[in-house]
C-alpha positions in Angstrom: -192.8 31.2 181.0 -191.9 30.9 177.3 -194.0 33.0 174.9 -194.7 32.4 171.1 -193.0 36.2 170.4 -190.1 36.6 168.2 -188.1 39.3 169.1 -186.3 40.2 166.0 -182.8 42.7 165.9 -181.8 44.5 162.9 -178.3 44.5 161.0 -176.8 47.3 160.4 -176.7 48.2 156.8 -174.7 50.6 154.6 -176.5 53.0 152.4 -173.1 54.6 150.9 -171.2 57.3 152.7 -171.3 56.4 155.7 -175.0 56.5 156.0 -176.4 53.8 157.8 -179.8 52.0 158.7 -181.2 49.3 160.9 -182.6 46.6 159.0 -185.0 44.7 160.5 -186.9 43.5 157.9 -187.2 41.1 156.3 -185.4 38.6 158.7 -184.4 34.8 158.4 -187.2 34.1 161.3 -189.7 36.4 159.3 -190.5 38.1 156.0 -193.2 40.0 156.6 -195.7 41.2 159.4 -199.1 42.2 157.4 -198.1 43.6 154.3 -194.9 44.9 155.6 -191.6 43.1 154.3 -188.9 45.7 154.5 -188.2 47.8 157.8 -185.3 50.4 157.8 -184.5 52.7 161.0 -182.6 55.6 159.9 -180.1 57.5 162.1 -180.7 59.5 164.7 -177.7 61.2 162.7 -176.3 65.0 162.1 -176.2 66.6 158.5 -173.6 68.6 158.3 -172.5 71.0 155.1 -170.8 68.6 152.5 -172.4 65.5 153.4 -173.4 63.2 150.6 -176.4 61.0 151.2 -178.5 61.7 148.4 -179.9 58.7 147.1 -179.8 58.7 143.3 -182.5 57.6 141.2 -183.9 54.1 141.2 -186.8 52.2 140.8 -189.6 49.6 142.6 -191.9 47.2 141.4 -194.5 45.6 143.1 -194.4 47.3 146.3 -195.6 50.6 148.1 -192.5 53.0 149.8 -193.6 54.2 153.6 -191.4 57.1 154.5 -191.8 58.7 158.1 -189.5 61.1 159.9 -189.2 61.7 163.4 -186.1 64.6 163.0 -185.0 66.2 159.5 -185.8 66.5 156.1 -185.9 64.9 152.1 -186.8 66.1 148.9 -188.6 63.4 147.1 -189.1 63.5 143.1 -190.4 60.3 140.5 -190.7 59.3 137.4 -194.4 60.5 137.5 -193.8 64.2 138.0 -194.3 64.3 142.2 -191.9 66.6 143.7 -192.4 66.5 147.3 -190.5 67.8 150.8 -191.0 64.8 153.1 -190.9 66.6 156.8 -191.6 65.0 160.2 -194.8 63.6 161.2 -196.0 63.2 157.5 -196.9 59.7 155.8 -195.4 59.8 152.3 -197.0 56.4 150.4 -195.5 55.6 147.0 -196.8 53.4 145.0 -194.4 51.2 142.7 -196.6 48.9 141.1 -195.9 47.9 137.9 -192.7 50.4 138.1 -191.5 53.5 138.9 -188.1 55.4 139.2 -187.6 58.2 142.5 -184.9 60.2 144.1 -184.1 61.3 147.8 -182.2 64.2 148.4 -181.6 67.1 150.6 -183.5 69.9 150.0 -181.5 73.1 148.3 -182.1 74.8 151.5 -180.6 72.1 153.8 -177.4 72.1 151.6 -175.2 73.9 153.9 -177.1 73.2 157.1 -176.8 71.3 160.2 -179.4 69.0 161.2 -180.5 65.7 162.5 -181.9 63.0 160.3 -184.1 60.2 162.0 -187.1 58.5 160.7 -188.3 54.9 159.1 -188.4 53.5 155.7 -190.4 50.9 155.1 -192.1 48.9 152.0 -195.8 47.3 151.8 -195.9 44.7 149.2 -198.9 45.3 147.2 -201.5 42.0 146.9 -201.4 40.2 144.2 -204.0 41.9 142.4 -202.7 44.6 142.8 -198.7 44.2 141.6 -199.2 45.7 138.3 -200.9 48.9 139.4 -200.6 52.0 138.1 -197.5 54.0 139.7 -198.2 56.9 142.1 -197.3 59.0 145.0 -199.4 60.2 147.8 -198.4 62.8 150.5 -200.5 62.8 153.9 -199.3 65.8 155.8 -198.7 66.0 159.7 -202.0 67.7 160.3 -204.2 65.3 158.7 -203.1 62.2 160.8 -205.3 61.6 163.7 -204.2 62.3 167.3 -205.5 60.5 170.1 -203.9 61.8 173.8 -205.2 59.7 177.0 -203.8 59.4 180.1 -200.4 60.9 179.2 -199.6 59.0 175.8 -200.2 59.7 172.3 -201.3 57.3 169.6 -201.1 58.7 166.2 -202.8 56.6 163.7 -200.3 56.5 160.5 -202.2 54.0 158.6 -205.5 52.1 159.1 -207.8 52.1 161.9 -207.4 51.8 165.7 -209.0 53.5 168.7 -212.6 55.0 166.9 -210.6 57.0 164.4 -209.0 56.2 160.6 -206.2 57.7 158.5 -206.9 59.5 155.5 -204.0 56.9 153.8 -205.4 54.8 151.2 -204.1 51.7 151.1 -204.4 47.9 149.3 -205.0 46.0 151.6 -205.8 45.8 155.8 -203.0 47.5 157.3 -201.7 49.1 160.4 -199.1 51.7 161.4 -199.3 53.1 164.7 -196.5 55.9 166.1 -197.4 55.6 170.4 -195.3 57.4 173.0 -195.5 56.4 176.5 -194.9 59.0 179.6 -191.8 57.6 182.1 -193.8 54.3 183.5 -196.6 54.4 181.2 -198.4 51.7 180.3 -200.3 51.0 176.8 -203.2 48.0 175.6 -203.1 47.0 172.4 -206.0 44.9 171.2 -206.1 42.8 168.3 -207.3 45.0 166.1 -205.2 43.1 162.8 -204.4 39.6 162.4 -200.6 40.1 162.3 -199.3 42.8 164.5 -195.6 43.9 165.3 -194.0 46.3 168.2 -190.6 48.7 167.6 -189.1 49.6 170.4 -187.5 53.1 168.9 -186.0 54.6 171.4 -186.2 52.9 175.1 -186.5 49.4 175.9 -190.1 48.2 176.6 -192.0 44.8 178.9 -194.9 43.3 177.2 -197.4 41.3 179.1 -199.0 39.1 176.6 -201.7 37.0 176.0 -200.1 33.9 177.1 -199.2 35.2 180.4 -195.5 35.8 179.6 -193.5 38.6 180.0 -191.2 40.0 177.3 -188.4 42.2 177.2 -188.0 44.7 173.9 -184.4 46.1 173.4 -184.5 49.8 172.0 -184.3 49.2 168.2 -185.9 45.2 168.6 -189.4 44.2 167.3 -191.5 42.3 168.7 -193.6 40.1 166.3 -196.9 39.0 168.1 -198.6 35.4 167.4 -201.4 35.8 165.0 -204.3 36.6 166.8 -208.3 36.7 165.2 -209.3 40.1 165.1 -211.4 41.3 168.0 -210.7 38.5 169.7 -211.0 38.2 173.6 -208.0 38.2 175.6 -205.8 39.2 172.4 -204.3 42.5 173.9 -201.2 43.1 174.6 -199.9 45.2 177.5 -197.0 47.2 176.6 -195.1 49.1 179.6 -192.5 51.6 179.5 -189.4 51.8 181.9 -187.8 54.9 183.7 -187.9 56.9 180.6 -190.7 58.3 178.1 -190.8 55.8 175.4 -191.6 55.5 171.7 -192.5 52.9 169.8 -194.4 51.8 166.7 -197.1 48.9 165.9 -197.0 47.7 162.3 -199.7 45.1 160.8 -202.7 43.7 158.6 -203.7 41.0 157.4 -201.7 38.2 156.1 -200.0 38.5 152.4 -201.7 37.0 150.1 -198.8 34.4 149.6 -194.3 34.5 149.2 -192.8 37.3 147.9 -189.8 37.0 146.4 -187.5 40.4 146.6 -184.2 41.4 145.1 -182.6 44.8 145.6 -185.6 47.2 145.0 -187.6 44.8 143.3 -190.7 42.4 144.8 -193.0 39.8 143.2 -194.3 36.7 143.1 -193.5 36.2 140.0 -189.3 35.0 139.8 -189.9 36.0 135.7 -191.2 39.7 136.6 -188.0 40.3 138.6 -186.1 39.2 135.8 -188.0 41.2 133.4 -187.4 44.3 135.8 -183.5 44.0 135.9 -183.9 43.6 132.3 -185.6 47.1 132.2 -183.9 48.6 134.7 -180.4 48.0 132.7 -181.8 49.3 129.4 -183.5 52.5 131.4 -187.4 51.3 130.4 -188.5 52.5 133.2 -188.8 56.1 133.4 -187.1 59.0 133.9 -187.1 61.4 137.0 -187.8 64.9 135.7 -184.5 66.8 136.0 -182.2 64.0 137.0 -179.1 62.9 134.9 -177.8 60.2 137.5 -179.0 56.6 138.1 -178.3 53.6 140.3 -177.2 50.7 138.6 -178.0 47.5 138.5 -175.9 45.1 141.3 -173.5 43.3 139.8 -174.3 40.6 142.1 -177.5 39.2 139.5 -180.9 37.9 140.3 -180.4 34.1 140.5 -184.8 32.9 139.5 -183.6 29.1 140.0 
């Protein structure tokens, strides 16, 4: 039987030295899945002493950063004074807004270490009402996401509400970030608990039985974008079975954007004028300065076209 999925696969994407990510996010078939229009699945990769994948200042508009790590460590600082070790299990929410300027960079004690680096970057777009907030950062640690361990999985609720318990994140708008692992076999219901929902297949591929009867095959590092379904609806869940391996995955959602977003390099609005305005602030460094930093990222030379 044919299903109404889209299975989406990322591209792989160069970062600079070498350092490279799966972008899946946004897509030709697909720009966002609730708030969520960028996706980014970093490594699993080895740090060793020398390395260089510091990523030097630069700034956002209109959106909200989502850093998670499975493996590894960054040292987060911004134009607003945060200066923050990002570790694994922790949800690190940044919020760009009207602008703001950060760094990511290993910490002084990583320097001459070796260690693995694997996690996911994405961005929330920020409602429309919301674009020109005020800029800020917001660190959730490990301990203060809720756990929920039944019959051999895990469900850690990231962001938003699932299962009888909520995260502590704060967020814009209805949204949903799930991090599940599955025992060798295991199977997993996901209700429609958002509108828009999304599966990652991290590590091992994954079968989803879904509401239409049809059976669908997830590569490791595919998504899975589920019809929209009306929230609590009967007959809305999902099935999600691993294979001969323990499996981990991720469910991203919300509710539908509030309209197209229009995004080039760091920037996202939608407003084609505000994107100008940022390049325009960017070049002239307007925007901010992170505390202690004498580098920047410039501007691409290939420019915002707003026709």
């Amino acid at each position: 039987m044919t299903s109404s999925v889209l299975v989406l696969s990322g591209h792989e994407k160069d970062l600079g030295g070498g350092f490279t990510v799966s972008r899946v996010l946004p897509s030709a078939q697909r720009q966002s899945v609730g708030p969520f229009l960028f996706f980014d699945h970093m490594g699993p990769v080895t740090e060793t002493p020398g390395r260089e994948h510091d990523v030097r200042p630069h700034p956002h508009i209109g959106l909200a950063t989502v850093t998670y790590l499975f493996e590894g460590a960054q040292m987060h600082r911004d134009s607003v004074g945060s200066m923050q070790r990002i570790e694994p299990g922790a949800i690190n929410w940044m919020t760009a807004g009207r602008g703001i300027v950060h760094s990511e960079r290993k910490p002084d004690d990583l320097v001459d270490a070796t260690y693995g680096v694997h996690g996911l970057q994405l961005w929330a777009a920020l409602p429309r009402a919301h674009e020109e907030a005020a800029p800020s950062f917001a660190h959730t640690p490990a301990s203060a996401i809720p756990e929920i361990q039944a019959d051999g999985h895990s469900v850690r609720v990231l962001i938003g509400e699932a299962f009888g318990v909520k995260s502590p994140v704060q967020v814009f708008m209805p949204t949903l970030y799930l991090d599940v692992k599955l025992p060798e076999g295991g199977i997993f219901e996901l209700p429609p608990l958002y509108e828009e929902r999304a599966i990652y297949a991290v590590d091992q591929p994954l079968l989803l039985d879904c509401p239409d009867g049809a059976q669908v095959e997830v590569g490791q590092r595919q998504m899975a974008v589920l019809p929209n379904q009306e929230v609590g609806a009967g007959g809305g869940s999902v099935r999600i079975k691993a294979g001969e391996r323990p499996s981990r995955f991720v469910v991203i959602g919300g509710a539908p954007l509030d309209g197209r977003r229009f995004m080039y390099w760091n920037f996202v609005s939608t407003r084609k004028e505000r994107i100008v305005q940022a390049c325009e602030d960017w070049e002239a460094q307007r925007m901010g300065q992170v505390p202690g930093e004498t580098e920047h990222i410039p501007l691409p030379l290939r420019k915002f076209n707003p026709a």
